[in-house]
Phi, psi and omega in degrees: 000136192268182199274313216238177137301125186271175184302148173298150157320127175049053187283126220199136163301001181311286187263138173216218175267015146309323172299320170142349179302098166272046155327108149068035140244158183278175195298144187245170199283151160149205153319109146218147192258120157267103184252159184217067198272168173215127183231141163227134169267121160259109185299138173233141170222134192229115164068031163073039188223138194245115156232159169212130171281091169320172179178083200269129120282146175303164169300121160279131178264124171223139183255141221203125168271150163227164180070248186279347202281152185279299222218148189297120176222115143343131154290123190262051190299317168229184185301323200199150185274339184261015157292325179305328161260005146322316184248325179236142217278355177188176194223121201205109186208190197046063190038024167127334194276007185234146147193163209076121163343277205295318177318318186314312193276343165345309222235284220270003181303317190279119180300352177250019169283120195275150164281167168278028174288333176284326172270341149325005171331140176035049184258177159275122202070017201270146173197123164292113171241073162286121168083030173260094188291134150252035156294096200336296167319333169287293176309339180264348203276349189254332178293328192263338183313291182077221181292000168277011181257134202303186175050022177299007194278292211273037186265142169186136169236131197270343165074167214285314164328156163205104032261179207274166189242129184271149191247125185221148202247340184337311182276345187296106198254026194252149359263171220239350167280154170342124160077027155017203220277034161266353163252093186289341175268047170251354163233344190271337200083158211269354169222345213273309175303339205274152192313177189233152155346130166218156194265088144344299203299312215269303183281357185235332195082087136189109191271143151323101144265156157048236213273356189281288176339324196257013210253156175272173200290307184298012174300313186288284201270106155260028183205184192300129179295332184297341199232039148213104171254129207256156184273179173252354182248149168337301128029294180327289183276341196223033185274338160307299199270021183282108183264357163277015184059011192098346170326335210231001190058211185305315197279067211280341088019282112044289166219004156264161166269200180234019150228002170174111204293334184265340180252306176297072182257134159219131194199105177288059185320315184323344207253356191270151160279029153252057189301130161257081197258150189074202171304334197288356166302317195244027179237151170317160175262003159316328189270343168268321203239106164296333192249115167255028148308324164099343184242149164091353160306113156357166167211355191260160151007264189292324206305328182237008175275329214321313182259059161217001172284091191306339172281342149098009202101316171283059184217335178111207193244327183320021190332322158240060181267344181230350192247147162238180192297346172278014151122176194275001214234315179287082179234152199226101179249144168229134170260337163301316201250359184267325206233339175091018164219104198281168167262098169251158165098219178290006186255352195277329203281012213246146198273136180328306180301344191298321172240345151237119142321303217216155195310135152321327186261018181219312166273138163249141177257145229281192178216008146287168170310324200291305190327320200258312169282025186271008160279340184269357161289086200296344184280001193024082150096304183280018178222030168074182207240354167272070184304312188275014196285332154262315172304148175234163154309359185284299175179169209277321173349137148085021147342114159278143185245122174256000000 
């Protein structure tokens, strides 16, 4: 008993152990089968003329446990080996030189059993069928197939012979009752064919989650899964259905789930040098981001405000020198300790515009009287711009003469 699993029949890196090929791990406790055939040519020479007649047995099969395991668990590739004869009165292949089920899986049991076209170089009939599984299960489903199987044309084996014989299955037109080779349980049995678990994770790196659980297999594998090799990040499959154009790159994870791109959202703005605090918490992200690129959104005020700004500009730009992010109606000015001028009197009742004209961030306006009353100076002028020396913020009215 070896140590390790030896190589598949015609073994080639083509198929390896994405494919299922335990090539060089060791051996595991469990089920293993010993077959054994016996073939004789028995020569005839008749009429100066020479043939030889094979004369094949089928395999004895014995099944033999290792290591820890107790118990005999039959290979089940199919339910039973004696669905093959349902259809055929006896099983004879390689010319003659095979014959039978158990003889078949010796050599075709291993799912990475390779055709023999890569060593067949410059042979007579030679076709590189690189990466062409004979592995049984494949090889048979595509042979009973026949012409219903798509591509059947580029299913060809080049087989063993030498020189090798091309085998192409495209006319096979058997078996011939109703609903052909669509009643898989005439060879499978009415439960044995249907799949088992299969572990996506394991075989592939890459787990069925969320809507990917629910999806057939062919959404994904839309070609030979051997020659179509699909990436693992998202992209791969939904780079069409990208509404950031690639902007935002690959890592699509990041802020989506795995079960529906517009709702299973997750995006932590905080982590951004944008914290969304106040109302900016609670608005779509449409409303900011114009784009969904996502990238190149304003940062300052006015950039998504302008037209809701009641000051019209005159005020500057600083918006949050007096407004905070909990709405425009929530402001806070201290005009005194903000600008070095208080409103007292008639100036408190008086509207930010009535004396900046012209933008606050652009004009600074002086903080004597004269600047803003000198139309209101019935004095034109002769008694100076110290105005309060009589006058109060109250009204100019009710003058003290000091």
């Amino acid at each position: 008993m070896p140590t390790e699993f030896p190589a598949p029949i015609n073994d080639t890196p083509d198929l390896g152990e994405s494919f299922g090929e335990w090539k060089n791990k060791a051996i595991v406790d469990g089920t293993y089968t010993l077959d054994c055939y016996a073939r004789v040519n028995n020569g005839v020479v008749l009429y100066g003329e020479s043939q030889s007649y094979p004369s094949t047995s089928d395999a004895g099969a014995a099944d033999f446990l290792v290591g820890s395991a107790t118990t005999i668990e039959p290979y089940t590739v199919i339910s039973n080996d004696s669905n093959c004869y349902t259809c055929h009165n006896d099983i004879w292949f390689h010319g003659g030189g095979r014959r039978g089920f158990n003889t078949c899986i010796m050599c075709h049991g291993d799912s990475t059993a390779e055709d023999a076209g890569r060593f067949k170089t410059n042979t007579a009939n030679y076709v590189d069928t690189v990466g062409v599984s004979i592995g049984f299960r494949e090889m048979l489903h595509k042979i009973h197939k026949g012409e219903e199987l798509a591509n059947a044309a580029t299913y060809e084996v080049l087989g063993n012979g030498t020189p090798p014989s091309r085998n192409g299955y495209g006319e096979v037109v058997f078996p011939a009752w109703p609903g052909g080779v669509r009643q898989c349980e005439r060879c499978h049995g009415n439960d044995a064919w249907k799949p088992g678990p299969y572990d996506h994770l394991a075989k592939h790196q890459f787990a069925l989650e969320g809507a990917h659980a629910d999806l057939d297999c062919h959404a994904c594998h839309t070609a030979d899964v051997k020659k179509q090799k699909l990436g693992k990040d998202c992209a791969a499959c939904h780079r069409a259905s990208d509404p950031h154009g690639g902007a935002l790159g690959l890592a699509c994870d990041s802020c989506h789930g795995v079960q529906k791109w517009k709702q299973d959202i997750r995006f932590d703005h905080d982590l951004t040098d944008w914290p969304l605090m106040g109302m900016h918490s609670i608005v779509s992200c449409g409303q900011c981001h114009a784009s969904r690129a996502f990238k190149g959104a304003p940062k300052d005020c006015l950039g998504c405000h302008a037209q809701d700004d009641v000051h019209k500009g005159g005020l500057g730009k600083d918006c949050a020198a007096c407004h905070t992010t909990n709405g425009w109606k929530s402001w806070d000015f201290d005009h005194a300790r903000q600008t070095g001028f208080a409103l007292s009197g008639a100036h408190a009742k008086a509207k930010c515009v009535d004396c900046h004209r012209q933008p606050a961030g652009l004009v600074k306006l002086a903080g004597d009287c004269a600047s803003c009353h000198r139309k209101d100076d019935i004095h034109l002028g002769q008694y100076g711009t110290q105005c309060q020396r009589c006058h109060t913020t109250l009204t100019f009215k009710g003058a003290r003469i000091q």
